[in-house]
C-alpha positions in Angstrom: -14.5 -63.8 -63.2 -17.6 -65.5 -63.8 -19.6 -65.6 -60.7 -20.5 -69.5 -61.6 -17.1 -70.1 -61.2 -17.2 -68.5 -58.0 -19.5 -70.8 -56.5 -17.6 -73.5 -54.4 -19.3 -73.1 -51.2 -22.6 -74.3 -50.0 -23.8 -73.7 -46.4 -26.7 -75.5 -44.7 -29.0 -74.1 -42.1 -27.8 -70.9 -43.8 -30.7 -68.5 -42.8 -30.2 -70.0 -39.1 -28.0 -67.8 -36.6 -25.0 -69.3 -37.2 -25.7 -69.4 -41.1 -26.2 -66.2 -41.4 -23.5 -64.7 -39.7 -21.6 -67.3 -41.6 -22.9 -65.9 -45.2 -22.2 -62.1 -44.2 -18.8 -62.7 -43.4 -18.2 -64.7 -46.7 -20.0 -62.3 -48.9 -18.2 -59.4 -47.3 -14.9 -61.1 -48.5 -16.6 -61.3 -52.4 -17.2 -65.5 -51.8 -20.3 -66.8 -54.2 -22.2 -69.5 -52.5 -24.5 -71.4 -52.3 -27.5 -71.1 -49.0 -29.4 -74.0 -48.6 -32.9 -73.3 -47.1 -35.5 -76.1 -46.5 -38.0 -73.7 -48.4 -37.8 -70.0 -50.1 -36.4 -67.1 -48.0 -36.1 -63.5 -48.5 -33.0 -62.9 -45.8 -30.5 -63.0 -48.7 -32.5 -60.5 -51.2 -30.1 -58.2 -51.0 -26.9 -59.9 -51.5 -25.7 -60.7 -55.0 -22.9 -62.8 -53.6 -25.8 -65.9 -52.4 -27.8 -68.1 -54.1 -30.4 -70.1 -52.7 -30.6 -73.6 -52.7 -33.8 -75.2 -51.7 -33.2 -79.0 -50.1 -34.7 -80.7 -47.7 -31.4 -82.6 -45.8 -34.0 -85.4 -43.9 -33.6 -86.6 -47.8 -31.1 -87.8 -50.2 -29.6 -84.7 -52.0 -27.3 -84.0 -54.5 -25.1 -81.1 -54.3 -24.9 -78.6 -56.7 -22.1 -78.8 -59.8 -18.6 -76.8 -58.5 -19.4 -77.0 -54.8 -15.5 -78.0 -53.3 -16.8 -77.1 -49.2 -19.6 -77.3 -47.2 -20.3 -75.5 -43.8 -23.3 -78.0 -42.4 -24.5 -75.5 -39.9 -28.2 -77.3 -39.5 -29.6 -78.7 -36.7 -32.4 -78.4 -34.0 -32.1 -78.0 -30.4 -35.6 -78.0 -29.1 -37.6 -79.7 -31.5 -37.7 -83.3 -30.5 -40.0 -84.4 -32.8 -37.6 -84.0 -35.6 -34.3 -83.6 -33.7 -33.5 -87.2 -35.2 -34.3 -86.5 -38.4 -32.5 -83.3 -39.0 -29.6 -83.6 -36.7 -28.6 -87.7 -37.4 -30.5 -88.8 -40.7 -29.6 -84.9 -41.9 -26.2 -85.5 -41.4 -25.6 -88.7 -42.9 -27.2 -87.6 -46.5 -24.7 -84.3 -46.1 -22.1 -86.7 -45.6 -23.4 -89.2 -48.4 -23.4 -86.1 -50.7 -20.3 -84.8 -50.2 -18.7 -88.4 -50.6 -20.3 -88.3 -54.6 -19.0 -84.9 -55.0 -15.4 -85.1 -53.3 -16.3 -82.3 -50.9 -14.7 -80.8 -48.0 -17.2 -81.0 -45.1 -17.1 -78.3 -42.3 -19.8 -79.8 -39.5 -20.7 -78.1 -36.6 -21.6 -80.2 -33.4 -21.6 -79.0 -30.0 -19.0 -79.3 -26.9 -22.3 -80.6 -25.6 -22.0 -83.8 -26.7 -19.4 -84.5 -24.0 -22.3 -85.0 -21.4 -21.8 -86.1 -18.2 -17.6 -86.2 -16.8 -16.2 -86.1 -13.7 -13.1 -84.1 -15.4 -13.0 -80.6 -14.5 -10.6 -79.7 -17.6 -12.6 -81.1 -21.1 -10.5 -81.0 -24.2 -11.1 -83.3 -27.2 -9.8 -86.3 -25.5 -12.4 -86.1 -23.3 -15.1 -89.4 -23.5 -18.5 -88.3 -24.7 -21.4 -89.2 -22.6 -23.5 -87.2 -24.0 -27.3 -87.5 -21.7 -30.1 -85.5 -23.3 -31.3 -85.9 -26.3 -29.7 -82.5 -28.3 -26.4 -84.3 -26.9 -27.3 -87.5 -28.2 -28.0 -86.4 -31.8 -24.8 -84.3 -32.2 -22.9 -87.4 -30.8 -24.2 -89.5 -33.7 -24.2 -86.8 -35.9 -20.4 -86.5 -35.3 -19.7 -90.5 -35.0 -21.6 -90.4 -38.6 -19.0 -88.2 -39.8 -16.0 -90.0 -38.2 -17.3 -93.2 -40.5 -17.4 -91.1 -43.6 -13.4 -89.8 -43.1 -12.8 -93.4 -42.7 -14.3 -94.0 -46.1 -12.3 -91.1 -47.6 -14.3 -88.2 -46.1 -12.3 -84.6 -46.1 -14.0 -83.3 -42.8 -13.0 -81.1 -39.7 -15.4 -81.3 -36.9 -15.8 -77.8 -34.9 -17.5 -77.8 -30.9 -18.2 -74.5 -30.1 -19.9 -74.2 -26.2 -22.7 -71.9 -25.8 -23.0 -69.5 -28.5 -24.1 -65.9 -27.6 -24.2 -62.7 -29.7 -26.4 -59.6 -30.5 -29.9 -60.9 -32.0 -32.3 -59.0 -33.8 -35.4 -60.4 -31.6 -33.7 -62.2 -28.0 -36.5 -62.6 -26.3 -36.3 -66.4 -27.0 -32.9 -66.8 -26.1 -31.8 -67.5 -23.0 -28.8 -66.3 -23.0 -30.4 -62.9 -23.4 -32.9 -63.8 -20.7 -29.7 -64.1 -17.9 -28.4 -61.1 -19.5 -32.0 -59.4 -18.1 -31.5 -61.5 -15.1 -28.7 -59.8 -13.5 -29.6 -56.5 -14.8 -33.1 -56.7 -13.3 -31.9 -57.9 -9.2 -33.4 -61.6 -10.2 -30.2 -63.5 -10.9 -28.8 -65.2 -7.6 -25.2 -66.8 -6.9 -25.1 -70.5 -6.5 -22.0 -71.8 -6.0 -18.8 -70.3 -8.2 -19.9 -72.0 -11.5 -17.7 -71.2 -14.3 -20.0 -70.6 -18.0 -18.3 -71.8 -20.9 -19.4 -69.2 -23.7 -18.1 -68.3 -27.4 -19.0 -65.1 -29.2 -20.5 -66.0 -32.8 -17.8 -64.0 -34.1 -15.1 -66.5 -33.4 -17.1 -69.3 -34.3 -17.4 -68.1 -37.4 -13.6 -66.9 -37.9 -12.8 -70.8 -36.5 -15.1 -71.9 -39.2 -13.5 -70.0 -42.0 -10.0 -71.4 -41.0 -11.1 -74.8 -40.8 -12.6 -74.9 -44.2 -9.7 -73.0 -45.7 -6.6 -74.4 -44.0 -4.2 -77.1 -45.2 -4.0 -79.6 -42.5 -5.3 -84.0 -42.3 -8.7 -84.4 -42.1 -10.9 -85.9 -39.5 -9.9 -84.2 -36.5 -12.3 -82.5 -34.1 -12.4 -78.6 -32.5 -13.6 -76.6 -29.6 -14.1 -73.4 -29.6 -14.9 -71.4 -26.1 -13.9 -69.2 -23.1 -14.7 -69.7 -19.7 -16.0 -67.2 -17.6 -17.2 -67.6 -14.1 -20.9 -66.7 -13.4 -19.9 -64.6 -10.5 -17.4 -62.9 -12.3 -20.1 -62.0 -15.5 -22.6 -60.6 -13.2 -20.3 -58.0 -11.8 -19.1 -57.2 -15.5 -23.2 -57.1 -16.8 -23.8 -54.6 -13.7 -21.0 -52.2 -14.3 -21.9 -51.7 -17.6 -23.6 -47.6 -17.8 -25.7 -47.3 -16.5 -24.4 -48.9 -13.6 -26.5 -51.4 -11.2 -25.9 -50.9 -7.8 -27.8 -53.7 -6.3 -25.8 -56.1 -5.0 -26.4 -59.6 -6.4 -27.7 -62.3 -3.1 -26.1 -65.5 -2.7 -28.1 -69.0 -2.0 -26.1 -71.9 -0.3 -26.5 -74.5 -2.4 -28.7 -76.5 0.4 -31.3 -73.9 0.0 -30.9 -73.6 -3.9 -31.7 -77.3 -4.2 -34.9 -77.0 -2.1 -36.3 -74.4 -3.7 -35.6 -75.7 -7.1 -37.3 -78.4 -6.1 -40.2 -76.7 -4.8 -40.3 -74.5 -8.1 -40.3 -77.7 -10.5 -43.4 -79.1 -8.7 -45.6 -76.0 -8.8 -44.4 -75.4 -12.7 -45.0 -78.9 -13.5 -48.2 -79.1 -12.1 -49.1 -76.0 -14.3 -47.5 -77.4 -17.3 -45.0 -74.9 -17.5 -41.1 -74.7 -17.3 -39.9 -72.9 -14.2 -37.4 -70.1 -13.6 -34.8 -72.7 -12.1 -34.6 -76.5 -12.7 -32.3 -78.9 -11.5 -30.6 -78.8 -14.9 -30.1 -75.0 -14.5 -28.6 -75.5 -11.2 -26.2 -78.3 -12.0 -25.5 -75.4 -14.9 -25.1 -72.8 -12.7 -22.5 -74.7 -10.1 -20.7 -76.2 -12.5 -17.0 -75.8 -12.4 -16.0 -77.5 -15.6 -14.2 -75.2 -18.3 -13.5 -76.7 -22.1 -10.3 -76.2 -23.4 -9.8 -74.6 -27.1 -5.9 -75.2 -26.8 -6.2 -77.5 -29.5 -7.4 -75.0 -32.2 -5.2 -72.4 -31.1 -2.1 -74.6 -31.4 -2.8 -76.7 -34.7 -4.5 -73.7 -36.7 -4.1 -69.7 -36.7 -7.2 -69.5 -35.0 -7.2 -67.0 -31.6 -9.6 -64.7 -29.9 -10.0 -61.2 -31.6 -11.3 -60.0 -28.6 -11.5 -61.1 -24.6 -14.9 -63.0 -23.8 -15.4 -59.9 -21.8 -15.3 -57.4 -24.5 -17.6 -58.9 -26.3 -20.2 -59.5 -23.1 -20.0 -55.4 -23.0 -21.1 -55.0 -27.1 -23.6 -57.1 -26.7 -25.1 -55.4 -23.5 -24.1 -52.3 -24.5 -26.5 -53.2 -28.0 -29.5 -54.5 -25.8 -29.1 -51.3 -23.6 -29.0 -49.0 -26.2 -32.2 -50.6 -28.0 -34.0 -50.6 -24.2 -34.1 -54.6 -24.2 -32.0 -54.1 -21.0 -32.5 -51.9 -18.2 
């Protein structure tokens, strides 16, 4: 078949780390698509299966001729300086876009953008209050989208928690950087905080089920597992070769002190310090999200334990020396 023909998917933020593992699980299945980049890339080279779509999604676009779905992977996290341009006014020209082209819109928001709750079990029903502004941008990122399905819109909406996987160059993540933290001694126990964690893997696999399964539009998904803190510190340590130092535990009197004491040296150095209040609320947090509701209205499930995949990924950092 023609590969033109082929072509019916278009993924934004596509060279991104959710993009990309996005486009090699799609190419590996033969899929022809299209990857829109705000400017030229070379990541895709090498696969025959991708073509490259330069856009810039802070303006009105037009999607390209045979496009039926669209995975809008894009957004910022850190950049506030264009957070509202690329997260909100991005969103609404996708959505504007696939509205003239009778797309199906895939759009990834963030289990983050249920912000501040006093429930201890968060599921869908949940009421957003999202606080900071990442939060705030995916919330009217997703309300934008919730306006287009009311104007005939074909959209799923998929919340994945914290996404972790193996990365070519971690040292910016901080995921990886409490990976090192309880390999290295530094990580302490605050509380019995549960961390709400999904492996890119299963994002990706809820991602292709939501774009390719027959069910009404406009409904939104999270995707994660819990894990408590404690619990992944004893797994990190026993992976070979084992750490024998036992991890200390701070009451969380002390812990609040001595964050406090931390965030007025680093701020008076203009720096970001290794534990801030928000990292402590993080760390003593007992709230876990529910996926119940993709599990039971789609085929999605776990292919493997949150566990398993902890070990790969340490067991990759460990074997390129990135962990001790």
């Amino acid at each position: 078949m023609d590969n033109e023909l082929n072509k019916k998917i278009l993924i934004t933020g596509a060279t991104g780390f959710i993009g990309q593992h996005l486009v090699r699980a799609l190419s590996q299945q033969g899929t022809h698509f299209y990857a829109l980049t705000r400017t030229a890339s070379n990541i895709f080279d090498n696969d025959n299966s991708v073509e490259e779509f330069i856009a810039d999604i802070t303006k009105p676009l037009t999607i390209p001729e045979g496009v039926t779905t669209i995975y809008h992977c894009a957004g910022v996290i850190n950049d506030l300086k264009n957070m509202e341009a690329v997260n909100i006014g991005g969103t609404r020209n996708i959505v504007t876009a696939t509205l003239q082209k009778d797309c199906k819109l895939i759009y990834v928001s963030s289990a983050g953008t249920v912000g501040k709750t006093k429930e201890k079990i968060l599921d869908e029903r949940t009421p957003c209050h999202p606080q900071n502004a990442y939060e705030i941008s995916k919330y009217k990122a997703e309300q934008i989208v919730l306006a287009g399905i009311k104007r005939g819109l074909k959209a799923h909406i998929l919340r994945p928690v914290t996404i972790f996987g193996v990365k070519d160059n971690p040292e910016t993540d901080s995921f990886f950087h409490l990976l090192k933290s309880m390999r290295n001694g530094l990580y302490k126990n605050i509380g019995h905080g549960m961390y709400n964690i999904v492996h890119i893997n299963e994002v990706v696999k809820a991602l292709e089920i939501l774009g390719e399964i027959d069910i009404p539009y406009g409904d939104t998904y999270i995707a994660g597992n819990a894990i408590a803190y404690e619990d992944m510190d004893r797994l990190v340590k026993n992976i070979p070769p084992t750490i024998t130092k036992k991890t200390q535990t701070i009451p969380y009197p002390i812990a609040i002190v001595v964050t406090a004491i931390l965030t007025a040296c680093y701020t008076l150095i203009n720096k970001k310090g290794p534990l801030t209040f928000s990292r402590l609320k993080a760390l003593t947090s007992k709230k876990v999200y529910s996926q119940q509701k993709l599990i039971e209205n789609t085929s999605f499930k776990n292919s493997l334990p949150v566990e398993e995949y902890l070990k790969i990924v340490c067991k990759d950092y460990i074997g390129r020396s990135l962990l001790s």
